[in-house]
C-alpha positions as CSV (number, residue, x, y, z in Angstrom):
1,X,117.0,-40.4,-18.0
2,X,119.8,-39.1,-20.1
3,X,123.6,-39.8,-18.3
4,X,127.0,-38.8,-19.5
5,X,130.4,-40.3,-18.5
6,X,133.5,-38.8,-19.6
7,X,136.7,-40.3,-20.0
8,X,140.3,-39.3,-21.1
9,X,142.3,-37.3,-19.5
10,X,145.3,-36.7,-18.4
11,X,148.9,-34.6,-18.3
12,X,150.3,-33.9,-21.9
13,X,153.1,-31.8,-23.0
14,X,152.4,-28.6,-25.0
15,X,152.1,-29.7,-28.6
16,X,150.9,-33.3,-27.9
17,X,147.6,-35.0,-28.1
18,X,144.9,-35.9,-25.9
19,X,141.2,-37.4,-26.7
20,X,138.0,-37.0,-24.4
21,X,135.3,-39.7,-24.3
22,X,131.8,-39.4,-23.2
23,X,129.4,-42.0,-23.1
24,X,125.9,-41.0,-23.7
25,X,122.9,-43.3,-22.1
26,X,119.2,-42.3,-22.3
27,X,118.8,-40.3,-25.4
28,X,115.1,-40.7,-26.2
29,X,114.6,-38.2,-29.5
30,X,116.1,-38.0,-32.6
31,X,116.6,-34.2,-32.2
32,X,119.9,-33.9,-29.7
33,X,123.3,-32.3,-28.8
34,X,125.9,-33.0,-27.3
35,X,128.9,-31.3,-26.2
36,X,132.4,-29.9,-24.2
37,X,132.8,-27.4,-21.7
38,X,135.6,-26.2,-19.4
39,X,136.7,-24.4,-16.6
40,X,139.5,-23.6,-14.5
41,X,139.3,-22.5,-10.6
42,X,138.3,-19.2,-10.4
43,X,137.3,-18.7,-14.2
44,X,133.8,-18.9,-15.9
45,X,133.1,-21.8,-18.1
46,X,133.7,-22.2,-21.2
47,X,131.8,-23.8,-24.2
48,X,134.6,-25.7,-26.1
49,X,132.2,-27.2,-28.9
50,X,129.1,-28.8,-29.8
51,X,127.6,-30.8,-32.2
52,X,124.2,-32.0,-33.2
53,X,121.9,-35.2,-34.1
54,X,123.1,-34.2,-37.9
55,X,126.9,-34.0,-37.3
56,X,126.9,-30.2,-37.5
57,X,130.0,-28.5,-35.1
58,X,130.6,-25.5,-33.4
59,X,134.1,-24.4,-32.1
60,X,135.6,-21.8,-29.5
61,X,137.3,-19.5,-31.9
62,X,140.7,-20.3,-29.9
63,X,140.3,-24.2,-30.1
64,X,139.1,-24.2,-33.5
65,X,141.4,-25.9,-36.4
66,X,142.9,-28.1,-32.9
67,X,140.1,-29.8,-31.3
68,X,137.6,-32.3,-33.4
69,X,134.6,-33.0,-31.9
70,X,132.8,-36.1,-33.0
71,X,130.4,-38.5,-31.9
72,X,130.1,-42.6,-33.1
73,X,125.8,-43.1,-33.5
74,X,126.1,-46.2,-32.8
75,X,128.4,-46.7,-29.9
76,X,126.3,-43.4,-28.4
77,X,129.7,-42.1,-27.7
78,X,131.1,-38.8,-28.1
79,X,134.5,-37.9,-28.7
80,X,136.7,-34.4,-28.8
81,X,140.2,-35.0,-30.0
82,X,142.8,-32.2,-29.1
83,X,145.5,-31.5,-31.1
84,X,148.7,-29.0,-30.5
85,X,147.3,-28.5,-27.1
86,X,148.7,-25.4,-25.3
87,X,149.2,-24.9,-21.4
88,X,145.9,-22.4,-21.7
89,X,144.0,-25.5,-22.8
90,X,144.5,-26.6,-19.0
91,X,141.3,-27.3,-17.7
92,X,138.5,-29.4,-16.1
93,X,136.6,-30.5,-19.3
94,X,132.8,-31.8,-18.6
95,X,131.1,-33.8,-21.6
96,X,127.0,-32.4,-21.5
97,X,124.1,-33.3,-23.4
98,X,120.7,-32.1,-24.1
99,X,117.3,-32.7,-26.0
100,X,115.2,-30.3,-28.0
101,X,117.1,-27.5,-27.1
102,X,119.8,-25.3,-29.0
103,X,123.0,-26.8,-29.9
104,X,124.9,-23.4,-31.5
105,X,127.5,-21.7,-31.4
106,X,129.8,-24.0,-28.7
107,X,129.0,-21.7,-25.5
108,X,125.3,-23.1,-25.9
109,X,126.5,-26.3,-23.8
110,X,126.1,-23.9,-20.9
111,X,122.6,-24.7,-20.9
112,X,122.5,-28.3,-21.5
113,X,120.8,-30.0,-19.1
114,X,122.5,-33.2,-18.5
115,X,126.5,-32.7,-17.4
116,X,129.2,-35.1,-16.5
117,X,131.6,-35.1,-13.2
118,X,134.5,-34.1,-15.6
119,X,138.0,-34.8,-16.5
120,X,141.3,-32.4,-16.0
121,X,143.1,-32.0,-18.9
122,X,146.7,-30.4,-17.6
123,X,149.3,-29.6,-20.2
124,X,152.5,-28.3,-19.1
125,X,154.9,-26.1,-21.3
């Protein structure tokens, strides 16, 4: 059964820094994708980014250029590093993962199956 378990947040200034880790347990195909979603209270979600068994990425338009998403193969990890974070970046951000499915643009981690509890990300001004 596929899990994810992110890991990572925290409180950050504007301009600073934070990286996101999810492990990933149970992938069974070699076809997969994994990705980042947010939301705030009161707001729809938000598909952050993605990326693919291949290492292919997608990115929110307003994220892209500051976030990285990534994943280690081996380690079955994946990663989104955020860069130059701005207080609009404030949000709960859940790590989701999916198999045989669509993995593009970044709001098609919507519809992953598999989703984590999520991790607040809160970045003051």
């Amino acid at each position: 059964r596929l899990q994810v378990v992110e890991s990572g947040g925290g409180s950050v200034q504007a301009g600073e820094s934070l990286r996101l880790s999810c492990a990933v347990s149970g992938l069974s195909y070699s076809h997969y994708c994994m990705g980042w979603y947010r939301q705030v209270p009161g707001k729809e979600r938000e598909g952050v980014a993605t990326i693919d068994s291949e290492d292919h990425a997608s990115y929110l338009d307003s994220v892209s250029g500051r976030f990285t998403i990534s994943q280690d193969h081996a380690m079955k990890t994946l990663y989104l590093e955020m860069s130059r974070l701005k207080p609009e970046d404030t949000a709960m951000y859940y790590c989701a993962a999916d198999e045989f499915t669509i993995c593009h643009p970044a709001e098609a981690v919507l519809e992953f199956e598999t989703r984590g509890q999520g991790t607040q990300v809160t970045v003051s001004s």
